[in-house]
N, C-alpha and C positions, 0 to 999 in steps of 0.2 A: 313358950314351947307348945309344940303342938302335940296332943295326943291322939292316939287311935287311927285309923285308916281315914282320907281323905279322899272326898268320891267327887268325882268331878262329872256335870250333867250340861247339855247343850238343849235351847230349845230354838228349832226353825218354824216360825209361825208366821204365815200367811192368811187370805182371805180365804182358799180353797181348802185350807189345812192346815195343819199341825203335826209336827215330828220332833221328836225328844229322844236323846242316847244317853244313857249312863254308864260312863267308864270307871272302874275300882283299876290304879294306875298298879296296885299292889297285884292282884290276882290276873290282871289283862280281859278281865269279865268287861264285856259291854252289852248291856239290853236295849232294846227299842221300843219305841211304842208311839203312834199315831192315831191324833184324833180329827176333830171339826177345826171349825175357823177361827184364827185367834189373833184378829187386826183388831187390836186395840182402840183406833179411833172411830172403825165403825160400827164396833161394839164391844164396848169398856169390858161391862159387868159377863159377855159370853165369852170374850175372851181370856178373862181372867179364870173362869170357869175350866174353860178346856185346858188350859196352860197347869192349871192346879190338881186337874185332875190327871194327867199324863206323870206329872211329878210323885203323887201319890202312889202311881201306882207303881213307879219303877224304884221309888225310896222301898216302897213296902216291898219288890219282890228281891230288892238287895239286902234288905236287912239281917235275914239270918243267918246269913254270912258274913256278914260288914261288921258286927261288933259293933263295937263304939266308933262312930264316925264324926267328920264333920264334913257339910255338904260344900263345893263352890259351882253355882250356878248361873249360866249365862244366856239371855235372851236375847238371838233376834229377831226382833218382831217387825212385820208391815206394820206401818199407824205410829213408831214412835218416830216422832217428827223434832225432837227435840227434849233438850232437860227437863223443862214441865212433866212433859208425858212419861218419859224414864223416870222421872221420879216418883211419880204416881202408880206405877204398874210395880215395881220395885218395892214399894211399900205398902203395896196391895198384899202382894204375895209374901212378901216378912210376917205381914198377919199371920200367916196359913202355917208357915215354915221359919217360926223362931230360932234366932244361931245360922241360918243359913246364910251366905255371902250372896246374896243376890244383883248380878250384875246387867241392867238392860241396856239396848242398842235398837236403832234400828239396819234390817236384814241387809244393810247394803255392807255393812262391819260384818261381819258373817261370813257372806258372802267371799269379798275381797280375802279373809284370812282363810278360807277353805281353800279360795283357786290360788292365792300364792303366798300362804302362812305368813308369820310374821313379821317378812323383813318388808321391803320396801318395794312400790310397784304400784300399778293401776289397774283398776281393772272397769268394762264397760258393761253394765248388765243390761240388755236388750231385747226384751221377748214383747210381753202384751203390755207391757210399762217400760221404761226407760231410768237409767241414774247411770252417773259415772262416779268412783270413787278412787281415792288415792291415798296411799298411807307412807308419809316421809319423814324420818328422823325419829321417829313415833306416834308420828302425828296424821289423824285421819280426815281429811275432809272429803265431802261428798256434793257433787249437784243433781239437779231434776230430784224427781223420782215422788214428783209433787200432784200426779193424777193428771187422766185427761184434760180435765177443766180449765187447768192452770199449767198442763206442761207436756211433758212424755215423748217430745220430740223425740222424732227417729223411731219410734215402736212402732210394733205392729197395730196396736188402738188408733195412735198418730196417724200411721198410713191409712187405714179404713174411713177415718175421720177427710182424713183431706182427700183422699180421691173422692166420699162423698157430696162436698162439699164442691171440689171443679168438677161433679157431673152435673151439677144445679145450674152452674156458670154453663157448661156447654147447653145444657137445655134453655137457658135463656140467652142463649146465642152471644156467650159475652167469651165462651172460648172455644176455638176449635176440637171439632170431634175429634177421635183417635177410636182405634179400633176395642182400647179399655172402655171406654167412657160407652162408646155405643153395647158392649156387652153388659155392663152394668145398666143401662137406661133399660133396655132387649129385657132384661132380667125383672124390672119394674115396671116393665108395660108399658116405658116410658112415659109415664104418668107420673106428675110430681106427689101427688099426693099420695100415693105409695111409697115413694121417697122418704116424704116425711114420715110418714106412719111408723116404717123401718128405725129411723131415726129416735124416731122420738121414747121410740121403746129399747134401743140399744145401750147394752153396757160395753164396758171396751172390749170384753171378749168377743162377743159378737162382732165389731170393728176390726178386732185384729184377727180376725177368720178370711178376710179381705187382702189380710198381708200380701198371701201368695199370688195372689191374682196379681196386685201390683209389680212384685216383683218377677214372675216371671213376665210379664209384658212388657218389662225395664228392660229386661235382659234378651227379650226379644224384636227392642229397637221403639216403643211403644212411643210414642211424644209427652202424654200424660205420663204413662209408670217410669218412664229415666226421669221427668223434672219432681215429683216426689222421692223417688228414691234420691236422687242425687242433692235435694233437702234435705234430705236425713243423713247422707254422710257430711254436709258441710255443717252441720248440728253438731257431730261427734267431735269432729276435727277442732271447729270452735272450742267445745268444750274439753277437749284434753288440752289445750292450749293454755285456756283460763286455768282448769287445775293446776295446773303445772307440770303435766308430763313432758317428758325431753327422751328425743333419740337415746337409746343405751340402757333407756329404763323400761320391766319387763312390762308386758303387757298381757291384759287377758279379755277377751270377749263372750260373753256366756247369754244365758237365753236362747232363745227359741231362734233369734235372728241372728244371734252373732256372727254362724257361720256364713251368713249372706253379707252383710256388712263388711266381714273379712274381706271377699274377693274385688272390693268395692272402694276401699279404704288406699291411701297412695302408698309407693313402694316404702317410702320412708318410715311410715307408722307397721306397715304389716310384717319387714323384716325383723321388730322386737315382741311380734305376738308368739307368745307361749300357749300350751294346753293349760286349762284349768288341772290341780293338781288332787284337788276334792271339794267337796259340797260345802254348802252354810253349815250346816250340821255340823260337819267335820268342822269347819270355822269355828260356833258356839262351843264347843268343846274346846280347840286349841285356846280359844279364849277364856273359858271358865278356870283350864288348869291354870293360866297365865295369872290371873285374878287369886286363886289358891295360894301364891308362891303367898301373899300377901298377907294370909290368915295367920291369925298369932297363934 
């Protein structure tokens, strides 16, 4: 039997940031509070840091009115890549916060349960990284979402990356110019070694600053911007395929790109896209309470 009020807390944690809500489901009270970055794999002990501390401060500023409570909490974080990591960030934070249900994931779970809550659907998260996720019967799996180095097809990182990359090919005359490639060469004094320079110092953000330039030159008939963008829709396509999405089932596209992707995507796939419904946030909450049900 459960005693006292049950306070249910979400935490959406990325590399640029950090956001935490706490809902008392008894009162309809919900606080906020944001901090620093809290990607777990690329940095364990700061991450844990800012995650711990957003917690404290929204435990401490419910508590004098919360009574006797008991906490259920749900992370999604960038950097958990799997059970190892979940279990290690999870029992990090048990240290801090004895008695509390601490539940992790990573943000692509989140995610999927903000833009289409519990029940069943897909959804394509597409901005400066890439992942597709799907949750059926209760069951979640997710692909990508494994960093430029090793993936992120279809992002805006991705595209930055590859137009870079056939502007080197067209400077070594190994592909035809187009009106992209020569504005980007224009842009570098068509000098490779400013090319590289660019390169070698770039994070994907900077890469996917590059998105629109490709995409509107796509869309403006370009030869280079249609054959990467139209990469990147046969990437999606693939990949809901693999997942397993099917006609009938909802869909959702979010990120920075999605709505590019949308007009992009064949009639088949784009007649079952829905609006996102709410945020990761809202997600780590629908899923903390979920996790609650389970508290003795």
């Amino acid at each position: 039997m459960r005693y006292g009020r049950q306070i249910h807390i979400g935490v959406d944690g990325g590399g640029s940031g950090c956001r935490a809500a706490l809902v008392d489901p008894v009162t309809g009270v919900r606080r906020s509070a944001e901090g620093g970055p809290a990607n777990v794999t690329s940095d364990f002990d700061g991450g844990i840091a800012t995650i711990a501390g957003l917690l404290s401060q929204l435990i401490g500023e419910a508590r004098p009115e919360a009574g006797a409570e008991t906490h259920s909490i749900w992370l999604g974080l960038a950097g958990i890549t799997g059970a190892v990591m979940a279990g290690r960030t999870e029992e990090a934070l048990r240290l801090r916060f004895p008695g509390a249900r601490i539940c992790a994931s990573g943000d692509h779970e989140a995610m999927l349960t903000g833009a289409l809550g519990l029940g069943d659907g897909t959804l394509i998260g597409v901005g400066t990284g890439s992942f597709v996720v799907r949750r059926a019967a209760g069951q979640v799996r997710h692909l990508g979402g494994r960093g430029l180095i090793l993936g992120d097809q279809a992002s805006g990182g991705w595209l930055g990356l590859r137009l870079m990359q056939e502007v080197m090919l067209v400077l070594d005359g190994l592909r035809p110019a187009s009106p992209l490639a020569d504005h980007i060469l224009s842009h570098h004094g068509h000098d490779p070694g400013q090319i590289i320079a660019f390169a070698r110092a770039a994070v994907p953000a900077d890469l996917a600053r590059l998105a629109p330039e490709v995409v509107a030159a796509a869309e403006a008939g370009d030869e280079l911007g249609r054959a990467l963008l139209c990469d990147g829709v046969e990437y999606l396509i693939r990949a809901l395929e693999v997942i397993g999405w099917r006609p009938g089932e909802r869909l959702c596209l979010a990120g920075g790109l999605g709505d590019i992707y949308a007009r992009h995507l064949p009639a088949g796939v784009l007649e079952w896209i829905v609006p996102a419904a709410g945020t990761a946030l809202d997600g780590a909450l629908l899923l903390a309470a979920r996790a609650g049900e389970d508290m003795p």
